[in-house]
N, C-alpha and C positions, 0 to 999 in steps of 0.2 A: 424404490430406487435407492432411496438413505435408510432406509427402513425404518421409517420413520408413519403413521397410521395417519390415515384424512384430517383427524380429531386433532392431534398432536400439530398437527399444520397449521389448522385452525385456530388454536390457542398463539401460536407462533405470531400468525400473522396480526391478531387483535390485538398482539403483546407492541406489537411494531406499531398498528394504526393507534392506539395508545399512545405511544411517544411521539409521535409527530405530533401530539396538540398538548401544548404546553399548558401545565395547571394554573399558571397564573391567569392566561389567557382566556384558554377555552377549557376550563375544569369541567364542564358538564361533558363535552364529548371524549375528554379526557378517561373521568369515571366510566361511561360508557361503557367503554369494552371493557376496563378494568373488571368491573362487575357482571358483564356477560359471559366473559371467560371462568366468574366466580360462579355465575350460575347453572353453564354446564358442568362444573364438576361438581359440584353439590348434588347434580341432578345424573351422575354420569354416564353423560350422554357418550354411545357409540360411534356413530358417526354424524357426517354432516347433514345427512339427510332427515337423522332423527333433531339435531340440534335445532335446525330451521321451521323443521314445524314445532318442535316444544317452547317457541318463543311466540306462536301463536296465540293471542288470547293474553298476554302478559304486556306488562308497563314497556319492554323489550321491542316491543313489534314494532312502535313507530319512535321507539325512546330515541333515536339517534335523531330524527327530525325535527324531534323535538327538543333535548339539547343542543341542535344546533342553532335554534331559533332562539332558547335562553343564553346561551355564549353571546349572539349577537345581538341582543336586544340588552343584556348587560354592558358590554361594549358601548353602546351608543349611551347608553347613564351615563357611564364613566365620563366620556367624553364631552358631555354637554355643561355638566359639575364643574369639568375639569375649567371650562371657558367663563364656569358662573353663569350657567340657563339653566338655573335652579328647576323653573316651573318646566320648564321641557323634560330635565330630565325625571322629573315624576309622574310626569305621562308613560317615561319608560318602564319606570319602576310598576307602575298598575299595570303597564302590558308585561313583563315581569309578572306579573301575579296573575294574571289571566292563564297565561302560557303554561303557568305551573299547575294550573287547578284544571284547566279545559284540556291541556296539551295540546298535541298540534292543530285539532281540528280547530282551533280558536283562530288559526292562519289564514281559514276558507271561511269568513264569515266577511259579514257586513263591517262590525265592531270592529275588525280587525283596522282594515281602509279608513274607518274613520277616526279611531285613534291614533294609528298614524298621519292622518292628514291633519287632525291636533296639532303633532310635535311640527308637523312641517310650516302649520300656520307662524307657529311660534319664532323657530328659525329665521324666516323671509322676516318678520319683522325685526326682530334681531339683528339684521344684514341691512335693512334701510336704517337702523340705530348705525351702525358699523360705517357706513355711509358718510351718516350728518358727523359723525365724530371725527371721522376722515377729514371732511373740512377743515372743522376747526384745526383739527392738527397741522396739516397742510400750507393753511392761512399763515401758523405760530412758525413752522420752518421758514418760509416764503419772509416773515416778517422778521426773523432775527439775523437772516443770512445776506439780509441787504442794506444797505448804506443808503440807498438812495429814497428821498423820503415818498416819493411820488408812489415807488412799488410799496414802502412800506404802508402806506398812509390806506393802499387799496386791500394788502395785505390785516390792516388790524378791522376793513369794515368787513373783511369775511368772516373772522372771529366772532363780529359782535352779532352779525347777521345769524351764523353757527351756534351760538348762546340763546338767542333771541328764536330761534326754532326749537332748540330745546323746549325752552318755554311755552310755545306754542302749543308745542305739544302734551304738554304738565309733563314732562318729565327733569329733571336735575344732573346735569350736566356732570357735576362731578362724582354724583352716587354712579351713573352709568360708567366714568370712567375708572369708577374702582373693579370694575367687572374684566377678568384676567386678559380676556378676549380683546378688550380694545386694547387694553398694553402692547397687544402682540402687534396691533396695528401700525404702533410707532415703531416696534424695534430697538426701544429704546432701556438705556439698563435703567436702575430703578432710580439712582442718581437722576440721570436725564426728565427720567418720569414726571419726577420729582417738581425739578426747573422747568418743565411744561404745564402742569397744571399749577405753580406757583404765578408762573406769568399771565395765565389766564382768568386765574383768579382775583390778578390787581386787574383786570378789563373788566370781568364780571364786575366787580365791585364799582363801575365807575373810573377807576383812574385812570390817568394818561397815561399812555407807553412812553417807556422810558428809554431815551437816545444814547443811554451810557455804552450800548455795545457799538452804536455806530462808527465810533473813530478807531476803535480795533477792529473791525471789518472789514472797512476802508485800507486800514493799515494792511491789513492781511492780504487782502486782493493786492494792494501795490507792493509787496515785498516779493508775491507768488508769480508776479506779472512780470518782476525785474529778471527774479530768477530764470523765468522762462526765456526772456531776452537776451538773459547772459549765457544760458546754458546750451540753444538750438542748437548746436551739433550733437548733443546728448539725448534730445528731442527727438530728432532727427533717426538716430541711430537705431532708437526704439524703436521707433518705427519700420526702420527696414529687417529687427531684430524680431521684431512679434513674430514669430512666424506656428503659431498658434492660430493665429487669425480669430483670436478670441475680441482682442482689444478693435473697436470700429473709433475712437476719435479722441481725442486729448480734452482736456478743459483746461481754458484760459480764463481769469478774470476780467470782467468787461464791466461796462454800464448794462447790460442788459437785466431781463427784469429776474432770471435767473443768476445773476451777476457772475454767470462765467458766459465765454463762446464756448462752443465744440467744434472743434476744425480737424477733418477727415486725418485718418495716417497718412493718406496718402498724396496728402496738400501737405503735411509734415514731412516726408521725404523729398520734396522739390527743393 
Protein backbone atom coordinates (compact mmCIF):
# COMPACT_ATOMS: atom_id res chain seq x y z
CA UNK A 1 0.00 0.00 0.00
CA UNK A 2 3.09 2.57 0.99
CA UNK A 3 5.28 0.33 -0.53
CA UNK A 4 6.76 -0.36 2.02
CA UNK A 5 7.96 -4.69 2.69
CA UNK A 6 6.44 -6.96 5.91
CA UNK A 7 10.18 -6.65 7.18
CA UNK A 8 10.50 -2.96 6.85
CA UNK A 9 7.13 -2.73 9.14
CA UNK A 10 8.44 -4.89 11.34
CA UNK A 11 11.50 -2.93 12.07
CA UNK A 12 9.01 0.18 12.35
CA UNK A 13 7.10 -1.18 14.74
CA UNK A 14 9.86 -2.57 17.21
CA UNK A 15 11.42 0.89 16.52
CA UNK A 16 8.07 2.30 18.19
CA UNK A 17 7.64 -0.78 20.97
CA UNK A 18 11.18 0.41 21.84
CA UNK A 19 10.28 3.81 22.83
CA UNK A 20 7.35 3.35 24.81
CA UNK A 21 9.69 1.88 27.50
CA UNK A 22 11.91 4.24 28.79
CA UNK A 23 15.68 3.46 29.44
CA UNK A 24 15.77 4.65 32.66
CA UNK A 25 12.76 2.51 33.73
CA UNK A 26 12.51 -0.51 31.82
CA UNK A 27 16.03 -0.66 30.00
CA UNK A 28 15.94 -4.32 29.47
CA UNK A 29 12.55 -4.29 27.50
CA UNK A 30 13.88 -1.21 26.10
CA UNK A 31 17.23 -2.99 24.71
CA UNK A 32 14.96 -5.75 23.67
CA UNK A 33 13.79 -4.82 20.53
CA UNK A 34 16.64 -2.51 20.02
CA UNK A 35 18.59 -5.62 19.53
CA UNK A 36 16.09 -7.73 17.80
CA UNK A 37 15.72 -5.46 15.14
CA UNK A 38 19.87 -5.50 15.29
CA UNK A 39 19.54 -8.97 14.93
CA UNK A 40 17.38 -9.43 11.86
CA UNK A 41 19.46 -7.35 9.95
CA UNK A 42 22.70 -8.82 10.77
CA UNK A 43 21.02 -12.03 9.91
CA UNK A 44 18.87 -10.33 6.99
CA UNK A 45 16.01 -11.66 7.33
CA UNK A 46 13.18 -11.51 4.37
CA UNK A 47 10.43 -11.62 5.87
CA UNK A 48 8.20 -12.04 8.95
CA UNK A 49 7.80 -15.48 8.73
CA UNK A 50 11.53 -16.14 8.35
CA UNK A 51 12.16 -13.65 11.37
CA UNK A 52 9.92 -15.43 13.85
CA UNK A 53 11.30 -18.70 13.39
CA UNK A 54 15.13 -17.61 13.25
CA UNK A 55 14.51 -16.35 16.92
CA UNK A 56 13.77 -19.83 17.74
CA UNK A 57 16.35 -21.49 19.79
CA UNK A 58 18.10 -17.95 20.72
CA UNK A 59 18.19 -15.90 24.03
CA UNK A 60 15.37 -13.92 21.70
CA UNK A 61 12.57 -16.50 22.08
CA UNK A 62 11.55 -15.69 25.49
CA UNK A 63 14.04 -12.64 25.99
CA UNK A 64 11.01 -10.20 26.27
CA UNK A 65 9.62 -12.21 29.31
CA UNK A 66 12.14 -12.31 30.62
CA UNK A 67 13.35 -8.70 30.67
CA UNK A 68 10.25 -7.83 31.70
CA UNK A 69 10.59 -9.74 34.78
CA UNK A 70 14.17 -8.00 35.27
CA UNK A 71 12.67 -4.39 34.63
CA UNK A 72 10.35 -5.28 37.42
CA UNK A 73 12.15 -7.14 39.89
CA UNK A 74 14.75 -4.16 39.62
CA UNK A 75 11.89 -1.79 40.28
CA UNK A 76 10.93 -3.36 43.28
CA UNK A 77 15.13 -3.00 44.75
CA UNK A 78 14.94 0.32 43.84
CA UNK A 79 12.02 0.86 45.66
CA UNK A 80 12.51 -0.95 48.91
CA UNK A 81 16.46 0.93 49.24
CA UNK A 82 14.64 3.87 48.43
CA UNK A 83 12.30 3.47 52.05
CA UNK A 84 15.67 1.73 53.74
CA UNK A 85 14.50 -2.27 53.49
CA UNK A 86 17.85 -2.74 52.93
CA UNK A 87 17.44 -6.82 53.58
CA UNK A 88 14.28 -6.82 51.27
CA UNK A 89 15.77 -5.26 48.85
CA UNK A 90 18.61 -8.07 48.53
CA UNK A 91 16.25 -10.72 48.30
CA UNK A 92 15.45 -8.67 45.11
CA UNK A 93 18.68 -8.32 44.02
CA UNK A 94 19.33 -12.56 44.29
CA UNK A 95 16.01 -12.82 42.42
CA UNK A 96 17.76 -10.30 40.00
CA UNK A 97 20.54 -12.84 39.59
CA UNK A 98 18.44 -15.84 39.29
CA UNK A 99 16.41 -14.21 36.45
CA UNK A 100 19.53 -13.55 34.68
CA UNK A 101 21.13 -16.75 34.93
CA UNK A 102 17.78 -19.33 34.69
CA UNK A 103 15.74 -16.70 32.67
CA UNK A 104 12.32 -16.91 32.70
CA UNK A 105 11.78 -20.31 33.48
CA UNK A 106 13.02 -19.38 36.99
CA UNK A 107 9.26 -17.68 37.27
CA UNK A 108 7.70 -21.40 37.11
CA UNK A 109 9.36 -22.79 39.87
CA UNK A 110 9.08 -23.39 43.57
CA UNK A 111 12.22 -20.93 44.46
CA UNK A 112 10.58 -18.41 42.67
CA UNK A 113 7.20 -18.30 45.41
CA UNK A 114 9.48 -18.70 48.01
CA UNK A 115 11.60 -15.97 47.40
CA UNK A 116 9.25 -13.91 46.97
CA UNK A 117 7.35 -14.86 49.92
CA UNK A 118 10.80 -13.80 51.70
CA UNK A 119 10.47 -10.26 50.62
CA UNK A 120 6.82 -10.38 51.49
CA UNK A 121 7.57 -11.66 55.09
CA UNK A 122 9.90 -8.81 55.36
CA UNK A 123 7.45 -5.97 54.30
CA UNK A 124 4.45 -7.10 56.73
CA UNK A 125 6.87 -6.77 59.36
CA UNK A 126 8.15 -3.56 58.29
CA UNK A 127 4.36 -2.23 58.23
CA UNK A 128 3.66 -3.58 61.99
CA UNK A 129 7.29 -1.36 62.72
CA UNK A 130 5.29 1.38 60.61
CA UNK A 131 2.50 0.82 63.01
CA UNK A 132 4.14 1.10 66.42
CA UNK A 133 6.12 4.21 65.06
CA UNK A 134 2.79 5.56 64.06
CA UNK A 135 1.96 5.75 67.66
CA UNK A 136 4.53 7.32 69.07
CA UNK A 137 4.19 9.94 66.49
CA UNK A 138 0.60 10.25 66.94
CA UNK A 139 0.95 10.40 70.76
CA UNK A 140 3.91 13.49 70.11
CA UNK A 141 1.17 15.46 67.71
CA UNK A 142 -1.88 14.66 70.30
CA UNK A 143 0.72 15.84 73.03
CA UNK A 144 2.02 19.15 71.62
CA UNK A 145 -1.18 20.44 70.17
CA UNK A 146 -3.09 20.48 73.50
CA UNK A 147 -3.07 22.68 76.46
CA UNK A 148 -5.11 20.76 78.44
CA UNK A 149 -2.96 18.62 80.68
CA UNK A 150 -5.52 15.55 81.15
CA UNK A 151 -5.29 14.92 77.04
CA UNK A 152 -1.71 15.62 77.34
CA UNK A 153 -0.66 13.67 80.39
CA UNK A 154 -2.60 10.57 78.38
CA UNK A 155 -1.03 11.62 75.31
CA UNK A 156 2.87 11.47 76.66
CA UNK A 157 1.80 7.60 78.41
CA UNK A 158 1.37 6.50 74.71
CA UNK A 159 4.86 7.78 73.89
CA UNK A 160 6.36 5.94 76.75
CA UNK A 161 4.10 2.79 76.21
CA UNK A 162 5.40 3.38 71.98
CA UNK A 163 9.19 3.41 73.34
CA UNK A 164 8.72 0.79 75.91
CA UNK A 165 7.40 -1.78 72.93
CA UNK A 166 10.18 -0.69 70.97
CA UNK A 167 12.07 -2.21 73.60
CA UNK A 168 10.21 -5.12 73.91
CA UNK A 169 10.81 -5.88 70.90
CA UNK A 170 15.15 -5.32 71.02
CA UNK A 171 14.55 -2.94 68.58
CA UNK A 172 15.75 1.12 68.83
CA UNK A 173 13.41 3.42 68.34
CA UNK A 174 15.49 6.01 66.79
CA UNK A 175 17.75 3.66 64.60
CA UNK A 176 14.19 2.71 62.98
CA UNK A 177 13.21 6.25 62.77
CA UNK A 178 16.14 7.08 60.58
CA UNK A 179 14.83 4.69 58.07
CA UNK A 180 13.32 7.08 55.03
CA UNK A 181 9.93 5.23 55.19
CA UNK A 182 8.93 6.24 58.67
CA UNK A 183 9.81 10.03 57.76
CA UNK A 184 7.11 9.71 55.13
CA UNK A 185 4.83 8.58 58.03
CA UNK A 186 4.90 11.95 59.54
CA UNK A 187 4.97 14.20 56.57
CA UNK A 188 7.04 16.12 58.13
CA UNK A 189 10.06 18.46 56.64
CA UNK A 190 13.26 17.65 58.19
CA UNK A 191 13.09 20.74 60.37
CA UNK A 192 9.87 19.21 62.06
CA UNK A 193 11.60 15.75 62.03
CA UNK A 194 13.91 17.00 63.78
CA UNK A 195 11.74 18.57 66.80
CA UNK A 196 9.96 15.22 66.81
CA UNK A 197 12.53 12.89 67.70
CA UNK A 198 14.35 15.75 69.82
CA UNK A 199 11.08 15.73 72.11
CA UNK A 200 11.05 12.18 72.32
CA UNK A 201 14.22 11.72 73.12
CA UNK A 202 14.02 13.95 76.43
CA UNK A 203 11.00 11.01 77.18
CA UNK A 204 13.16 8.33 76.22
CA UNK A 205 15.73 9.66 78.42
CA UNK A 206 13.52 9.94 81.36
CA UNK A 207 12.50 13.63 81.46
CA UNK A 208 9.47 15.40 82.17
CA UNK A 209 7.64 17.06 79.25
CA UNK A 210 7.94 20.19 79.11
CA UNK A 211 4.80 22.71 79.47
CA UNK A 212 6.59 25.72 77.65
CA UNK A 213 4.36 25.18 74.51
CA UNK A 214 1.17 25.07 76.64
CA UNK A 215 0.51 28.90 77.04
CA UNK A 216 1.05 29.57 73.23
CA UNK A 217 -1.57 26.89 72.50
CA UNK A 218 -3.79 28.08 74.65
CA UNK A 219 -3.17 31.41 73.21
CA UNK A 220 -3.59 30.24 69.85
CA UNK A 221 -6.85 28.43 70.15
CA UNK A 222 -8.17 31.72 71.90
CA UNK A 223 -7.06 34.14 69.36
CA UNK A 224 -8.48 31.56 66.49
CA UNK A 225 -11.71 31.22 68.61
CA UNK A 226 -12.02 35.08 68.85
CA UNK A 227 -11.44 35.33 65.25
CA UNK A 228 -14.09 33.02 64.40
CA UNK A 229 -16.47 34.86 66.63
CA UNK A 230 -15.72 38.06 65.07
CA UNK A 231 -15.64 37.04 61.59
CA UNK A 232 -19.20 34.48 61.22
CA UNK A 233 -20.48 36.22 58.42
CA UNK A 234 -17.21 35.34 56.53
CA UNK A 235 -17.58 31.94 58.02
CA UNK A 236 -20.73 31.73 56.84
CA UNK A 237 -20.22 32.89 53.31
CA UNK A 238 -17.79 30.01 52.78
CA UNK A 239 -19.80 28.07 53.44
CA UNK A 240 -22.45 28.84 51.09
CA UNK A 241 -19.38 29.62 48.67
CA UNK A 242 -17.81 26.06 48.60
CA UNK A 243 -19.48 24.94 46.07
CA UNK A 244 -16.90 22.40 45.19
CA UNK A 245 -18.44 20.52 47.85
CA UNK A 246 -14.92 19.38 48.59
CA UNK A 247 -14.88 21.16 52.09
CA UNK A 248 -17.43 18.90 54.61
CA UNK A 249 -16.78 21.21 58.18
CA UNK A 250 -14.70 23.99 59.67
CA UNK A 251 -12.53 23.51 62.78
CA UNK A 252 -13.03 25.62 65.90
CA UNK A 253 -10.92 25.49 68.95
CA UNK A 254 -12.38 23.84 71.99
CA UNK A 255 -11.48 21.99 75.02
CA UNK A 256 -11.89 18.80 73.41
CA UNK A 257 -9.35 16.24 73.30
CA UNK A 258 -8.46 17.16 69.69
CA UNK A 259 -8.75 20.75 70.92
CA UNK A 260 -10.62 21.93 68.00
CA UNK A 261 -14.76 21.20 67.24
CA UNK A 262 -15.77 20.31 63.63
CA UNK A 263 -19.07 21.95 62.87
CA UNK A 264 -20.92 20.88 59.46
CA UNK A 265 -21.00 23.74 56.54
CA UNK A 266 -24.05 23.48 56.73
CA UNK A 267 -24.62 24.38 60.58
CA UNK A 268 -22.26 27.25 59.32
CA UNK A 269 -24.77 28.59 56.88
CA UNK A 270 -27.79 28.90 59.57
Amino acid sequence: MNGKSDMERLYELNELRASLFDPEISPRQHDYYVRLNAFYRERGCSSVAEATEMIRGTPFYDGLTKAKMMDDTSLRAKAMREVGYEDAAKIHDERLKKLDTQGAVYAYTQEWLDDFQRVERKVRAYAAVKELFGRVYNGYIDLIGNPQKAHRDAAEKRIREGLQAFRAKGMDFFRIAALPAMKRVTMLNDAGYDRFLAYVRRIADGAEVSDDDVTATADEQRRVAAWVRENMSQVREAGRSETWKRANCIAVPSKSPGGYDFIAMKEAEI
